[in-house]
ChimeraX commands (.cxc) that place a marker at each C-alpha (Angstrom):
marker #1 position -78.94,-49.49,-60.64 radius 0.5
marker #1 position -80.84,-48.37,-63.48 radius 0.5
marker #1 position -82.81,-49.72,-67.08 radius 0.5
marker #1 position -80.75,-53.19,-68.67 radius 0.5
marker #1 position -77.62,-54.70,-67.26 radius 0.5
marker #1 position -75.31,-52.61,-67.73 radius 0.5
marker #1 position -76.30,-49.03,-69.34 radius 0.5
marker #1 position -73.94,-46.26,-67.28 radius 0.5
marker #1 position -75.05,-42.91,-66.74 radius 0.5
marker #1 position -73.08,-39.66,-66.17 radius 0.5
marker #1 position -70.56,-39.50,-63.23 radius 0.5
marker #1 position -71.05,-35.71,-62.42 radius 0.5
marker #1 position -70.42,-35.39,-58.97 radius 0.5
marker #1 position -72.56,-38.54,-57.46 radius 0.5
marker #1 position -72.07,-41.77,-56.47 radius 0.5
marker #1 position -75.12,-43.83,-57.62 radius 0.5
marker #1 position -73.82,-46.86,-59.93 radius 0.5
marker #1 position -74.66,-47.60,-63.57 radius 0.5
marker #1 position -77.03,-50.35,-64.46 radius 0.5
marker #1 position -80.80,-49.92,-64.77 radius 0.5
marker #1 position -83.92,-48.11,-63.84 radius 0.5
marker #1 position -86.82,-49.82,-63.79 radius 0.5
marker #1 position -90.18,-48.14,-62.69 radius 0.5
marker #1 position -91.45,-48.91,-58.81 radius 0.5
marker #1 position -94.37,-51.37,-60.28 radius 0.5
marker #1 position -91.79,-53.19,-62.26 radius 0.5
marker #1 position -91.09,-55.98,-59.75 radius 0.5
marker #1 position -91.70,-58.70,-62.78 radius 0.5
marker #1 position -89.23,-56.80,-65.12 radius 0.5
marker #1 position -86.72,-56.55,-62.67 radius 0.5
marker #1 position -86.42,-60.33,-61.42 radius 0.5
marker #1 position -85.87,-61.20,-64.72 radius 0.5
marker #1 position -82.85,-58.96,-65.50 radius 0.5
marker #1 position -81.81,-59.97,-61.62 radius 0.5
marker #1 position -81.70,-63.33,-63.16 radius 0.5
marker #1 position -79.87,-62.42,-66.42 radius 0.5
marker #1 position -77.08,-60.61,-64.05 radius 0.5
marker #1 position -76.58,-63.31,-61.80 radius 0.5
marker #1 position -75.32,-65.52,-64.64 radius 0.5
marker #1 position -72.35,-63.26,-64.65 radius 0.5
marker #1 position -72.44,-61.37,-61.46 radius 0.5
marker #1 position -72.18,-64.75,-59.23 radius 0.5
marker #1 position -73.28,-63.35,-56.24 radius 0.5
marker #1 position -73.23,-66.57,-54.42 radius 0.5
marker #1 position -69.27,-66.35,-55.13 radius 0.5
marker #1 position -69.18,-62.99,-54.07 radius 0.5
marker #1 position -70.85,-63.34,-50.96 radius 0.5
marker #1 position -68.40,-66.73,-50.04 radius 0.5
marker #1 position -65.87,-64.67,-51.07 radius 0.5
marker #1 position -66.41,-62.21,-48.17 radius 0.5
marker #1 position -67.12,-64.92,-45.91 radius 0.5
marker #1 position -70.49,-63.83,-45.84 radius 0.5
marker #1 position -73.02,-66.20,-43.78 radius 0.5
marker #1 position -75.63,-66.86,-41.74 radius 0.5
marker #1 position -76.11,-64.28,-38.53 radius 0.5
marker #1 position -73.17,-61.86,-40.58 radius 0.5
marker #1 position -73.98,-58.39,-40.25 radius 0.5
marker #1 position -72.82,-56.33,-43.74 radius 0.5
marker #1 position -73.32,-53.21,-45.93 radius 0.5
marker #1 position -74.25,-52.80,-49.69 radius 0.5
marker #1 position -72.87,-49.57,-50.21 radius 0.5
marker #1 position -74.02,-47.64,-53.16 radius 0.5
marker #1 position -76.81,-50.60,-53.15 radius 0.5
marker #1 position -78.51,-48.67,-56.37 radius 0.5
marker #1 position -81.82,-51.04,-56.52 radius 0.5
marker #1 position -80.46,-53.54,-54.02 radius 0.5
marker #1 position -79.89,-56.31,-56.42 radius 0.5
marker #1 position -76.74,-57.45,-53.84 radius 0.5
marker #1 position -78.77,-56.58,-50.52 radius 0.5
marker #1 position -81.36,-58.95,-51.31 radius 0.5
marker #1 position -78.66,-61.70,-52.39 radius 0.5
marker #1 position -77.02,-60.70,-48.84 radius 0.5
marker #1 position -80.10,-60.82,-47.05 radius 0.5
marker #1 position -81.00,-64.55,-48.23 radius 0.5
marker #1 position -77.62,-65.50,-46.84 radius 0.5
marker #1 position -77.35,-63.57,-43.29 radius 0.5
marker #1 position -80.90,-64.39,-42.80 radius 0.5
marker #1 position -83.41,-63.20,-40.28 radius 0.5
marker #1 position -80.25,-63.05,-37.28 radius 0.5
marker #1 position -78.45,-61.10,-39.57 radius 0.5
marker #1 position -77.97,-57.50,-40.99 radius 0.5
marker #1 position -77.73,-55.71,-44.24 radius 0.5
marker #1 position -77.76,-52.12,-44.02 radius 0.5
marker #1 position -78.22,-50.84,-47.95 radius 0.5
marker #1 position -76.75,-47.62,-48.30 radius 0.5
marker #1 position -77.37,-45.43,-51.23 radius 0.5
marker #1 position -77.42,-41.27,-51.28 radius 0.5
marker #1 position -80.46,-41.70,-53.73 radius 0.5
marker #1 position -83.42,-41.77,-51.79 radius 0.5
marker #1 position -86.21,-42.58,-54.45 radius 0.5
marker #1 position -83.67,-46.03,-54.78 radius 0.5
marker #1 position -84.04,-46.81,-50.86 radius 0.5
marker #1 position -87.71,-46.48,-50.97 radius 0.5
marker #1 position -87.95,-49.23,-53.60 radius 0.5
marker #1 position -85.78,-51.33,-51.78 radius 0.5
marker #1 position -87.34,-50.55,-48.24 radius 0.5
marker #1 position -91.19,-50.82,-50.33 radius 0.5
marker #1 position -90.10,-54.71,-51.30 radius 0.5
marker #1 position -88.38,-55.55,-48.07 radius 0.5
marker #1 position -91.68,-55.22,-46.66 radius 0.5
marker #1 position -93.55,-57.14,-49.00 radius 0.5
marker #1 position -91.14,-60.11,-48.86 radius 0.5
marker #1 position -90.80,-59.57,-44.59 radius 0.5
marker #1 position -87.44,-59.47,-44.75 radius 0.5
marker #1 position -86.66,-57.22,-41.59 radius 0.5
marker #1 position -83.13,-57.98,-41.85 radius 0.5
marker #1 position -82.44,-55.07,-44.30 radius 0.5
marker #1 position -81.70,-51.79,-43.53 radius 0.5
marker #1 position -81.37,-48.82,-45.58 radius 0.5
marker #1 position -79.44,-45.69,-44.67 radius 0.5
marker #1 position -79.39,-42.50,-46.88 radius 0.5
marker #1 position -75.66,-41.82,-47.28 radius 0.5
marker #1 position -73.83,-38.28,-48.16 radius 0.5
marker #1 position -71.55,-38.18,-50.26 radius 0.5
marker #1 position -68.42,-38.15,-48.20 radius 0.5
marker #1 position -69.66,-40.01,-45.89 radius 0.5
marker #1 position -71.84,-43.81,-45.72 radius 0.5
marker #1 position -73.22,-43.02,-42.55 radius 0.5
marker #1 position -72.58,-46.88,-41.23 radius 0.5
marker #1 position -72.48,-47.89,-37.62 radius 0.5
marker #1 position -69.46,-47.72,-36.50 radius 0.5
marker #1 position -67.14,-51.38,-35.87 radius 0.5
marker #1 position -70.46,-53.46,-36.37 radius 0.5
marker #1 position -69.99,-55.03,-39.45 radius 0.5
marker #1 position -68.22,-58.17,-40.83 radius 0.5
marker #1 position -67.91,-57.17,-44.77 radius 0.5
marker #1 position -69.04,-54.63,-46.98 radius 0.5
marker #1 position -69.63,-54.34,-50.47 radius 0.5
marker #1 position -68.92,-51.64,-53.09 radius 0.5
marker #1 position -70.47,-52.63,-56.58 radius 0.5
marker #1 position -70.03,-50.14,-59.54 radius 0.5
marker #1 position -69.83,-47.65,-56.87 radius 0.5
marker #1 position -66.05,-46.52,-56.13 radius 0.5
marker #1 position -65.31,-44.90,-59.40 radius 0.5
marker #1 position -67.95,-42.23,-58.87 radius 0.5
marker #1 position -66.60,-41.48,-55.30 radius 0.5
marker #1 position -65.26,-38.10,-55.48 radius 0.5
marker #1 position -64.50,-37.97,-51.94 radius 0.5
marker #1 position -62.94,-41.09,-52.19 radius 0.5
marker #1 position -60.41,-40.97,-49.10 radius 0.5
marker #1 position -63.37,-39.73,-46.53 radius 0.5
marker #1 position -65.38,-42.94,-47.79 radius 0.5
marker #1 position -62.34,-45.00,-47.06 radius 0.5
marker #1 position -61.31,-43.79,-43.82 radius 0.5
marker #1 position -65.87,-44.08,-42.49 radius 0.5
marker #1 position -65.70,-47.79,-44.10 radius 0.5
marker #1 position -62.99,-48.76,-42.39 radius 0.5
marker #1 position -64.62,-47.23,-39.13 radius 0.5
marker #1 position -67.86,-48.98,-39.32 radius 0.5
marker #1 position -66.10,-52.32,-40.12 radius 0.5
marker #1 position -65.03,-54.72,-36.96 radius 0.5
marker #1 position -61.72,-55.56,-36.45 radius 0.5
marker #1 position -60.67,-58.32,-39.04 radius 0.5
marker #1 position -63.47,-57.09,-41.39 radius 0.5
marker #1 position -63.67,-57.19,-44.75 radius 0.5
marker #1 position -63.86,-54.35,-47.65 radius 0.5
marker #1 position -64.96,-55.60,-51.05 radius 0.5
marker #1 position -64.50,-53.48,-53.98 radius 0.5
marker #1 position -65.88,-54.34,-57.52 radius 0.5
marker #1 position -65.74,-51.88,-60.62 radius 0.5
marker #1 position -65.44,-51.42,-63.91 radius 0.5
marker #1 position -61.50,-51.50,-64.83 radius 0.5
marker #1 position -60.00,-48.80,-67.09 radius 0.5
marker #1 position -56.40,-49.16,-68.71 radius 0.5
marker #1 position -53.57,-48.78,-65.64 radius 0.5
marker #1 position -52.13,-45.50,-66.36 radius 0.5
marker #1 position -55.47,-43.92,-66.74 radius 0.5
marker #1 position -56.24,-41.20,-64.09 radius 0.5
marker #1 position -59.49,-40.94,-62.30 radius 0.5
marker #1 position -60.46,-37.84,-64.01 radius 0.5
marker #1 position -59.48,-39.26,-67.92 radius 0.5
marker #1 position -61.80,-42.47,-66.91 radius 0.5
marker #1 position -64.52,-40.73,-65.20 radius 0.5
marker #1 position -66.40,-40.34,-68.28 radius 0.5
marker #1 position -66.56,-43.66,-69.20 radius 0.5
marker #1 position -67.51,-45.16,-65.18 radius 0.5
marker #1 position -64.24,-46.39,-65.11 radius 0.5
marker #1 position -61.16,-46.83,-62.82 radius 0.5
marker #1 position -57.99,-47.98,-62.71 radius 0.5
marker #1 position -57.60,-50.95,-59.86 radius 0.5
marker #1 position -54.14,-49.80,-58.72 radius 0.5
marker #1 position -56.02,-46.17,-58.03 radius 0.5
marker #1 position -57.99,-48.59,-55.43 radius 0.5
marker #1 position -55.55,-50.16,-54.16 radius 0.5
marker #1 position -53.24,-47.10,-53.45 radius 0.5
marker #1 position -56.11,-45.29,-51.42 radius 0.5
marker #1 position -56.22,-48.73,-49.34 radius 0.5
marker #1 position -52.83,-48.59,-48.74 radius 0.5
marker #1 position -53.26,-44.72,-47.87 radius 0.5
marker #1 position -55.66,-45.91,-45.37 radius 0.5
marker #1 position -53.76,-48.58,-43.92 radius 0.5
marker #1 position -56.31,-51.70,-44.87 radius 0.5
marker #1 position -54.49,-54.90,-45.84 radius 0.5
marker #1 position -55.04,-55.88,-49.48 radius 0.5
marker #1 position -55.48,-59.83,-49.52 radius 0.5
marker #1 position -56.37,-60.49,-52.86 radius 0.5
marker #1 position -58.01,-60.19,-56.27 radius 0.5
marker #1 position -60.49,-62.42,-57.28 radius 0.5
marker #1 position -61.80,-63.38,-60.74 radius 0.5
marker #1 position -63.11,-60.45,-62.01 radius 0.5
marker #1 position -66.95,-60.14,-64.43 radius 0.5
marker #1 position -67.73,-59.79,-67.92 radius 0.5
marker #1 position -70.39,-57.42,-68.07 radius 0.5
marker #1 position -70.39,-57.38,-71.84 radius 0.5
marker #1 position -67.74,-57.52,-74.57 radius 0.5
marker #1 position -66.07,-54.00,-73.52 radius 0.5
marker #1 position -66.80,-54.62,-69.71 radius 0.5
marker #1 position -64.74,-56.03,-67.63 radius 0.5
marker #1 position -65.52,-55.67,-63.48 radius 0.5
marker #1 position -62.02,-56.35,-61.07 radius 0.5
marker #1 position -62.84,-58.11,-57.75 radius 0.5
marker #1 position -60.20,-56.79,-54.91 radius 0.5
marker #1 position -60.51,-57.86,-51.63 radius 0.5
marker #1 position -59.19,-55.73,-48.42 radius 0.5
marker #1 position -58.98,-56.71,-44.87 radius 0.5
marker #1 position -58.98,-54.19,-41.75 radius 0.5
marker #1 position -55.76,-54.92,-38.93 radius 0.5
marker #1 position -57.53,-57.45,-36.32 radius 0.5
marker #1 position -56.35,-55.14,-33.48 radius 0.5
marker link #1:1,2 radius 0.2
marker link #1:2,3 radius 0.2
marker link #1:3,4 radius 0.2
marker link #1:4,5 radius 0.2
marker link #1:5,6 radius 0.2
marker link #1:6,7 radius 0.2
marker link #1:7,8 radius 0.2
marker link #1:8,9 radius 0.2
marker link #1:9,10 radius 0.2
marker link #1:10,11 radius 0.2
marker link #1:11,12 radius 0.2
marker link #1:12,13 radius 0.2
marker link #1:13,14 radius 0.2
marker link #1:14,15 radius 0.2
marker link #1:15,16 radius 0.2
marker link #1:16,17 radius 0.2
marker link #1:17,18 radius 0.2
marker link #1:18,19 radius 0.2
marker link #1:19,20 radius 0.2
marker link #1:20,21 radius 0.2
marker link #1:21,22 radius 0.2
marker link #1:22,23 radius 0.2
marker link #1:23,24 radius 0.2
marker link #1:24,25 radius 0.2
marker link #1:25,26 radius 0.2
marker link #1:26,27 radius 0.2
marker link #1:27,28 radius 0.2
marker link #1:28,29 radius 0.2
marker link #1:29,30 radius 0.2
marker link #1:30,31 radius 0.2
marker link #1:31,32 radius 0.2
marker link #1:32,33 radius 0.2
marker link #1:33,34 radius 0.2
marker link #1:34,35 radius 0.2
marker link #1:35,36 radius 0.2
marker link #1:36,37 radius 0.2
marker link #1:37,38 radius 0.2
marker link #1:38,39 radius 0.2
marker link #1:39,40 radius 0.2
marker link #1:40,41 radius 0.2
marker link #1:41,42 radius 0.2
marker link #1:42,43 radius 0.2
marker link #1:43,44 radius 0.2
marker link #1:44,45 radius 0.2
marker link #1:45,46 radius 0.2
marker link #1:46,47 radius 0.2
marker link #1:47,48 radius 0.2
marker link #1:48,49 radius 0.2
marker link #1:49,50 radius 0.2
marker link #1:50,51 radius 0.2
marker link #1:51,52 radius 0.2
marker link #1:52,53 radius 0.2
marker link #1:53,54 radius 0.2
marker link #1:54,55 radius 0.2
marker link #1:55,56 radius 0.2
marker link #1:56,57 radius 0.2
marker link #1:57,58 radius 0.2
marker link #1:58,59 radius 0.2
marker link #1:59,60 radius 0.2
marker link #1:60,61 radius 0.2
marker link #1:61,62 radius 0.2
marker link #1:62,63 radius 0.2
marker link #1:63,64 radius 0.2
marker link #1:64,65 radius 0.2
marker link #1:65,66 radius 0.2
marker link #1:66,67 radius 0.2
marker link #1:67,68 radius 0.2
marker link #1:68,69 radius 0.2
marker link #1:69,70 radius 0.2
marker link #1:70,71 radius 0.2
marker link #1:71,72 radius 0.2
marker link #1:72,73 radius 0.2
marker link #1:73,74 radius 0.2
marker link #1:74,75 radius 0.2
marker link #1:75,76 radius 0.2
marker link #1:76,77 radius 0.2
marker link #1:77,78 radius 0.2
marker link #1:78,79 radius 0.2
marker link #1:79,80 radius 0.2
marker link #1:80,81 radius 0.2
marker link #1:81,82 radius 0.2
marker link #1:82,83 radius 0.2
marker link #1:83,84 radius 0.2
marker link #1:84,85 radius 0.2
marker link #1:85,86 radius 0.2
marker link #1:86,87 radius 0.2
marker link #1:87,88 radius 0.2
marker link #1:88,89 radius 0.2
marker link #1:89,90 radius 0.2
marker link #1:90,91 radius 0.2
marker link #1:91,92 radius 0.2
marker link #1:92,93 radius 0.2
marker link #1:93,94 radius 0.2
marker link #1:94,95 radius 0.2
marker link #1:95,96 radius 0.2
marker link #1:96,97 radius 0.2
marker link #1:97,98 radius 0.2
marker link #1:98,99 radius 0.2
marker link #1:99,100 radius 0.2
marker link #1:100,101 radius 0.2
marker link #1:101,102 radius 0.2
marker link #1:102,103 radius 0.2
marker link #1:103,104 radius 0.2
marker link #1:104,105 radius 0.2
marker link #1:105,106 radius 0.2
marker link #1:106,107 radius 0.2
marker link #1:107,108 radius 0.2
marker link #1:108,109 radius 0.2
marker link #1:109,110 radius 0.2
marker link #1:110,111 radius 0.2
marker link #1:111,112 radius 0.2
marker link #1:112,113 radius 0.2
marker link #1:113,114 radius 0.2
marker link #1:114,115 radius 0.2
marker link #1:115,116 radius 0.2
marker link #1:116,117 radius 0.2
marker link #1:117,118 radius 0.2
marker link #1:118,119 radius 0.2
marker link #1:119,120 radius 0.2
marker link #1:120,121 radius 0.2
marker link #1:121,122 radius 0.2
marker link #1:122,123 radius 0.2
marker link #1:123,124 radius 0.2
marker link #1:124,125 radius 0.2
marker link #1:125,126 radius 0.2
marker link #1:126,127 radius 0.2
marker link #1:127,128 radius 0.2
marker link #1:128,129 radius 0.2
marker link #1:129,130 radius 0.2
marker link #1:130,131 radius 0.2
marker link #1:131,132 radius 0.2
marker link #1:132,133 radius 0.2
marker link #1:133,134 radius 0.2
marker link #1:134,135 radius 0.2
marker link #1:135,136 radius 0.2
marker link #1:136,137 radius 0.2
marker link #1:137,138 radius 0.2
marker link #1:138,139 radius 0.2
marker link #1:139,140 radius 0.2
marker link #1:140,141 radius 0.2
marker link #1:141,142 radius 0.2
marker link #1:142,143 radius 0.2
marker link #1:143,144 radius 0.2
marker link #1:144,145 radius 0.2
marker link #1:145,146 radius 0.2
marker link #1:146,147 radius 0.2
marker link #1:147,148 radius 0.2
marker link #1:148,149 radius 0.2
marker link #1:149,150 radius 0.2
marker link #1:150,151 radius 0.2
marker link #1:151,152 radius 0.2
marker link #1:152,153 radius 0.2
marker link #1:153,154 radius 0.2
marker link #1:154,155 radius 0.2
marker link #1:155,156 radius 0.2
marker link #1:156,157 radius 0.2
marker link #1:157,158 radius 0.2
marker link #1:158,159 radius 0.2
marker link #1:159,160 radius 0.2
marker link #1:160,161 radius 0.2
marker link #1:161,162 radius 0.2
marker link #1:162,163 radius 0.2
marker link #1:163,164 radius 0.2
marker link #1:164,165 radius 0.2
marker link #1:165,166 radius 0.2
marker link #1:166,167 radius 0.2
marker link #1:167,168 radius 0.2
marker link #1:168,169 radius 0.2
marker link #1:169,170 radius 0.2
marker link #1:170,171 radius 0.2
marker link #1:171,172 radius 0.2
marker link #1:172,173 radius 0.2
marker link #1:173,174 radius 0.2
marker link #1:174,175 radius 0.2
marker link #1:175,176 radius 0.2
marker link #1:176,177 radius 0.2
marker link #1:177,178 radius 0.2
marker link #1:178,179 radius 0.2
marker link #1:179,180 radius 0.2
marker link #1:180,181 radius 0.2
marker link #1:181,182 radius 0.2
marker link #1:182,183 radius 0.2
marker link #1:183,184 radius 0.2
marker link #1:184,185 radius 0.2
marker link #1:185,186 radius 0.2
marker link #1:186,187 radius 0.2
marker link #1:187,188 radius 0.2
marker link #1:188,189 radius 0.2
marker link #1:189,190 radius 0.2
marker link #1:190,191 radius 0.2
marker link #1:191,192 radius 0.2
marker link #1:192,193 radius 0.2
marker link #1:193,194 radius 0.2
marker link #1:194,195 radius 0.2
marker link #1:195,196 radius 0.2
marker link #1:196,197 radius 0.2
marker link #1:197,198 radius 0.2
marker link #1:198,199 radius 0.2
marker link #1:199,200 radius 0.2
marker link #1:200,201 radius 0.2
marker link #1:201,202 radius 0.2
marker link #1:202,203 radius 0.2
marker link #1:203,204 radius 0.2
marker link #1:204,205 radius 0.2
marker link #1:205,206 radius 0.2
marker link #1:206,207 radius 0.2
marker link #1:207,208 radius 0.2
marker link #1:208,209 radius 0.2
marker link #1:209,210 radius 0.2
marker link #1:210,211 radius 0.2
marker link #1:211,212 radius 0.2
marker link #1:212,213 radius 0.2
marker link #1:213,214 radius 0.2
marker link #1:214,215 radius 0.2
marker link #1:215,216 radius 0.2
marker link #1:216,217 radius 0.2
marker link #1:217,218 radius 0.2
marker link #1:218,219 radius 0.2
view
């Protein structure tokens, strides 16, 4: 995540979201836009959403400057696990460089490719894709090593910035968009259950984030 709420950079080819950059020894700088986003993020509604709770073991993939790991590693607490996965590794030092200082051993991070999360596999109750999916250009081999490293019954959160339904991927690229039926057609592809769409986010006035929700078969 990069420099105010919600600036978006170029999509060429990588999957690191939009929002802010902040510099390492800006810790002050970036609680208080943390602060500003939970007002319309709701992160506490995301994370009861997913069913997320104490002891839960999850993934914050494309976790940018792990402004949802460190809301998910309040809640699983010190039993639980969040591995934050990002293929940026100056991003995973910053998170891994204030894990430390706040002893929170629960998080993990993991330097993804770009096809490919690197997640243990059938270990984890829910993850969570935040302003992520739209730059996935290798969108079906993400699916298919999500759905691997979730446990049976687990969850698949995605949230994004939604462009106009007849939109392609490639006309909405530019603008860090996508269309939710896109997602929800490469779920289907993949043979996870959609279960629902929650209220969605205003990001600002030309903004608006879709919540879906998928489930992987119990057996």
């Amino acid at each position: 995540m990069r420099l105010a709420v919600l600036m978006l950079l170029p999509a060429m080819g990588c999957r690191t979201k939009a929002v802010a950059e902040l510099p390492v020894d800006a810790a002050p700088a970036a609680q208080s836009e943390w602060e500003k986003r939970d007002s319309w993020q709701r992160p506490a509604e995301v994370m009861d959403a997913l069913g997320v709770r104490p002891g839960s073991a999850v993934a914050d993939v494309g976790a940018g400057d792990g402004y949802f790991s460190f809301h998910l590693a309040s809640r699983v607490g010190a039993k639980g696990k969040v591995y934050a996965e990002d293929i940026a590794g100056w991003q995973l030092e910053k998170i891994r460089e204030r894990a430390r200082k706040e002893g929170l051993s629960q998080i993990e991070t993991i330097l993804g490719a770009e096809d490919d999360p690197k997640l243990p596999p059938g270990t984890l109750d829910a993850i969570l894709t935040v302003l992520t999916y739209h730059e996935m250009q290798n969108y079906d081999a993400m699916f298919t090593a999500m759905i691997r490293a979730l446990k049976p019954g687990g969850i698949l959160a995605v949230i994004d910035d939604e462009a106009e339904p007849d939109r392609t991927r490639s006309s909405s690229a530019p603008e860090h968009k996508i269309a939710k039926k896109l997602v929800r057609e490469d779920a289907a592809r993949h043979n996870i259950h959609f279960v629902r769409e929650e209220k969605g986010f205003e990001a600002n006035p030309n903004s608006h984030l879709f919540f879906l929700i998928f489930e992987k078969s119990k057996r």
